[in-house]
C-alpha positions as CSV (number, residue, x, y, z in Angstrom):
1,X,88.8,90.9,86.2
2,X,88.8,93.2,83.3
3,X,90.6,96.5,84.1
4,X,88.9,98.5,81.1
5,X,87.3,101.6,83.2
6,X,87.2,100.0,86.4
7,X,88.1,102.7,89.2
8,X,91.5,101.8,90.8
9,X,93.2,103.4,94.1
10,X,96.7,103.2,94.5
11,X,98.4,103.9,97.4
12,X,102.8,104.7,97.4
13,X,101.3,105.6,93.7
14,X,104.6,108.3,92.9
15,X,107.1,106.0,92.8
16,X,109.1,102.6,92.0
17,X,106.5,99.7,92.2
18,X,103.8,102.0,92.8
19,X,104.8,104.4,89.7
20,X,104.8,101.1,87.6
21,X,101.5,99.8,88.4
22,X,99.7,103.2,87.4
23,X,101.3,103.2,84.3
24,X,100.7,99.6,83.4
25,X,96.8,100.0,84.7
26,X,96.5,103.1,82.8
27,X,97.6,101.1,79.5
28,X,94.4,98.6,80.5
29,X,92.5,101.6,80.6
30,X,91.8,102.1,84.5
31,X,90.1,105.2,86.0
32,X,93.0,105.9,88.5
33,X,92.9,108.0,91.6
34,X,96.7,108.2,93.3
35,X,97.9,108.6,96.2
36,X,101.1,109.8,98.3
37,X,103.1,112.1,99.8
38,X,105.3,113.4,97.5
39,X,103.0,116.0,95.6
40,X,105.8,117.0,92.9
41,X,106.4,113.3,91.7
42,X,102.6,112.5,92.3
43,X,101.6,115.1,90.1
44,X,103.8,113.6,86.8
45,X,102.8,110.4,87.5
46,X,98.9,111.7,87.3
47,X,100.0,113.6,84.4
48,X,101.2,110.9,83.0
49,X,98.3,108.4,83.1
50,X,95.4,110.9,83.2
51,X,94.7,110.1,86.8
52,X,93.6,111.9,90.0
53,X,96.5,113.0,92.4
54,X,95.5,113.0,96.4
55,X,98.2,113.9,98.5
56,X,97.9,110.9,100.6
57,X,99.8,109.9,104.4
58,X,98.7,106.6,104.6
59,X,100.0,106.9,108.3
60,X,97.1,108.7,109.2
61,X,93.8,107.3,109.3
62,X,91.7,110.5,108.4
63,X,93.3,111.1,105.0
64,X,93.0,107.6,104.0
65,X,89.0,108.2,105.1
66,X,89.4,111.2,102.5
67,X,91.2,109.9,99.8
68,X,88.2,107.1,99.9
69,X,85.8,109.4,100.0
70,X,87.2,112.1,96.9
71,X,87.6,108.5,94.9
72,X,83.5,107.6,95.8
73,X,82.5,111.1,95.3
74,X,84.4,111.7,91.7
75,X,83.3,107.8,90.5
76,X,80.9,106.6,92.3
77,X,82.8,103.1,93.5
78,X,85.8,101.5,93.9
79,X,87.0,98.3,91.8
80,X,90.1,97.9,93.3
81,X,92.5,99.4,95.7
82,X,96.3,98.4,95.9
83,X,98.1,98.8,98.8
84,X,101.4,99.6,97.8
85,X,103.0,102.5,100.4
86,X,105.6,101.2,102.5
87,X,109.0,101.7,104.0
88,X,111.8,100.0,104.9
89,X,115.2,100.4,107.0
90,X,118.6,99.2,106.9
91,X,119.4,95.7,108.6
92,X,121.0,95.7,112.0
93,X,121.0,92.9,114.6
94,X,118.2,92.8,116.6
95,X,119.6,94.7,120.3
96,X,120.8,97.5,118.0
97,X,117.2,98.8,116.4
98,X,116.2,101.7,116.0
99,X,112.5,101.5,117.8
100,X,111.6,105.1,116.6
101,X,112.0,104.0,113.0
102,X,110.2,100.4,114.3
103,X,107.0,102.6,115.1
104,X,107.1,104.2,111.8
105,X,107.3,101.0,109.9
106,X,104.0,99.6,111.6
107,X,102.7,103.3,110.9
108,X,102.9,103.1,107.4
109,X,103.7,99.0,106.5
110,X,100.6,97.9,108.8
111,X,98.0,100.3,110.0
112,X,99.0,102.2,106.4
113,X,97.7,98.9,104.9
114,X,94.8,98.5,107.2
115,X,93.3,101.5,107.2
116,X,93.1,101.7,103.3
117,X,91.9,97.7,103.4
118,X,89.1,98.7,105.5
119,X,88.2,101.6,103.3
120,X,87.7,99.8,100.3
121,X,86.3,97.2,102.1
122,X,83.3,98.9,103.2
123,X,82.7,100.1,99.7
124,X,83.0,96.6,98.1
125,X,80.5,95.3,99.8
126,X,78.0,98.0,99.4
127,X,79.1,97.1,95.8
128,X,78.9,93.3,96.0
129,X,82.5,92.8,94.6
130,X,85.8,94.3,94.5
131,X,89.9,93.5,94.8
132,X,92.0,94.8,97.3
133,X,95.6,94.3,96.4
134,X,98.2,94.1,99.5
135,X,101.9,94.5,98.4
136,X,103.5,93.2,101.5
137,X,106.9,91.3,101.0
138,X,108.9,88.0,100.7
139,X,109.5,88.9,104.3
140,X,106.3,88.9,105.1
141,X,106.5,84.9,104.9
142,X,110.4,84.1,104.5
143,X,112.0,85.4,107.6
144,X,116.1,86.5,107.9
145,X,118.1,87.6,110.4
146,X,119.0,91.4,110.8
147,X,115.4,92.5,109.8
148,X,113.6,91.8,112.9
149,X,112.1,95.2,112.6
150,X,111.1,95.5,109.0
151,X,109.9,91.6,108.5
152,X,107.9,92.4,112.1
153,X,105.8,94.9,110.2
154,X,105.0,92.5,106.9
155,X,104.3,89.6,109.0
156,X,101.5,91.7,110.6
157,X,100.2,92.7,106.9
158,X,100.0,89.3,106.3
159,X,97.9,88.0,108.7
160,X,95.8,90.8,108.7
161,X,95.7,90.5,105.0
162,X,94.4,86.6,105.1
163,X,92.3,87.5,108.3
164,X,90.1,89.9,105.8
165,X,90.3,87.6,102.9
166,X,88.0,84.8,105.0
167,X,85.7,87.7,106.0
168,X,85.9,89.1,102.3
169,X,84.9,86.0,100.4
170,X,81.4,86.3,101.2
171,X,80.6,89.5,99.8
172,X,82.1,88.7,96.5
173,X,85.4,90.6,97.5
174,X,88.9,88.9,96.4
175,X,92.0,90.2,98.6
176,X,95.5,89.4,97.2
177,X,98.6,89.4,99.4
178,X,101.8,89.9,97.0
179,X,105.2,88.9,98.1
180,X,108.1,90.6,96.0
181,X,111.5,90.2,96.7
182,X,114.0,92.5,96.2
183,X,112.7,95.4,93.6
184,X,115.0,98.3,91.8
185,X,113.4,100.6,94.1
186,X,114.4,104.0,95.8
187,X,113.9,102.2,99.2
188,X,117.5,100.6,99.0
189,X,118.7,104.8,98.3
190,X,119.9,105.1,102.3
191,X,121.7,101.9,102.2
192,X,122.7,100.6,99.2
193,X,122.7,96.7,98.9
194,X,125.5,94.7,97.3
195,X,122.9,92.7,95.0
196,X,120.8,95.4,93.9
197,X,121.9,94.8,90.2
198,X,120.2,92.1,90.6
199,X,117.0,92.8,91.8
200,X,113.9,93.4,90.0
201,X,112.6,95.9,87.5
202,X,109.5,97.2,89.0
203,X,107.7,97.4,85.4
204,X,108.3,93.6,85.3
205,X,106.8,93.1,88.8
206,X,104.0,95.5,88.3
207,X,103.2,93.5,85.2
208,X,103.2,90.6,86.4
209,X,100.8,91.9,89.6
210,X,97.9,93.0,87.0
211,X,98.3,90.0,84.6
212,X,97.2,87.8,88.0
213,X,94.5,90.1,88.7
214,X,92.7,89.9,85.6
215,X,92.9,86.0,85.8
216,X,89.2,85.0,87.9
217,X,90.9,81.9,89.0
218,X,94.7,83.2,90.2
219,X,95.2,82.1,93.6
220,X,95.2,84.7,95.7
221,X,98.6,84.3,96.9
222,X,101.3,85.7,94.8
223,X,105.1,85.2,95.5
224,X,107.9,87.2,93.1
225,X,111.3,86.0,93.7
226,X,113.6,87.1,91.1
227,X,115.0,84.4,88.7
């Protein structure tokens, strides 16, 4: 896929993985539209890489209709739409979570995900092609204790992710599911881990994420452990 001028949505678009994708997609010359919460931070990152801020909950079904309908209505299409908003909590056993913050994981993590899949969906195949890019997580396929909650949430992405691929293929529409591991991220801020040194830059990850996009014949899969 070449990335020159193609019209990209991305979703958790102010910071950490998100942050780094824009600016690596604006270096390929992408027409970006970028969404999320955080208007402040938003707003540099747009400034930054000449793209189109939407204040964006991905939560809520209506403003993911809107920010779908602004990017149609200022471009005429949609090439390719990442995914990228999610949350995460801290690890506790399983008889000790937390089920308000459970809810607000499957807000955001899975019908976040959804509704922007179906979005772009819908558009694509008026189109006859498009990408839609799903940044779940290793945990979405490599379970561990303590994280019943969040891995609950990115085991649902997956399978809804590879549930729309088969229905995808048809209309010319490719749907990745990336896996990262652990990422230098501001979603570790409430409770520090002891390996975060460790973890990976997000300009690396994000790197490596558009590299397999512009290959035709990547599989469709993409796992990022760090080394």
């Amino acid at each position: 896929m070449d990335i020159q001028e193609r019209v990209v949505v991305i979703t958790g678009a102010s910071r950490g993985l998100g942050r780094a994708l824009a600016l690596t997609l604006a270096q390929e010359g992408a027409c970006l539209v970028l969404a999320n919460r955080r208007e402040d931070e938003l707003n540099d990152v747009a400034r930054a890489t000449n793209g189109v801020a939407v204040i964006t909950d991905v939560s809520d079904e209506a403003q993911v209709k809107e920010l779908a309908r602004i990017t149609i209505e200022k471009y005429g299409r949609i090439d390719l739409w990442i995914n990228n908003a999610g949350i995460w909590m801290p690890h506790v056993p399983v008889e000790k979570l937390d089920w308000k913050r459970v809810h607000e994981l499957f807000e955001v993590n899975v019908f976040g995900l959804m509704y922007g899949s179906t979005e772009a969906f819908k558009q694509m195949k008026k189109q006859g092609e498009g990408t839609i890019v799903n940044i779940t997580s290793i945990r979405g396929i490599d379970p561990k204790p303590n994280e019943a909650g969040y891995t609950a949430s990115k085991y649902a992405a997956t399978g809804f992710t590879r549930c729309l691929r088969l229905e995808a293929e048809s209309f010319g529409i490719r749907v990745f599911g990336v896996y990262p591991g652990g990422m230098k991220t501001h979603l570790f801020d409430e409770a520090p881990r002891e390996e975060y040194d460790e973890f990976m830059e997000p300009a690396d990850v994000a790197q490596n994420i558009v590299d397999h996009i512009k290959d035709d014949n990547a599989d469709l899969d993409l796992i990022l452990k760090r080394p």
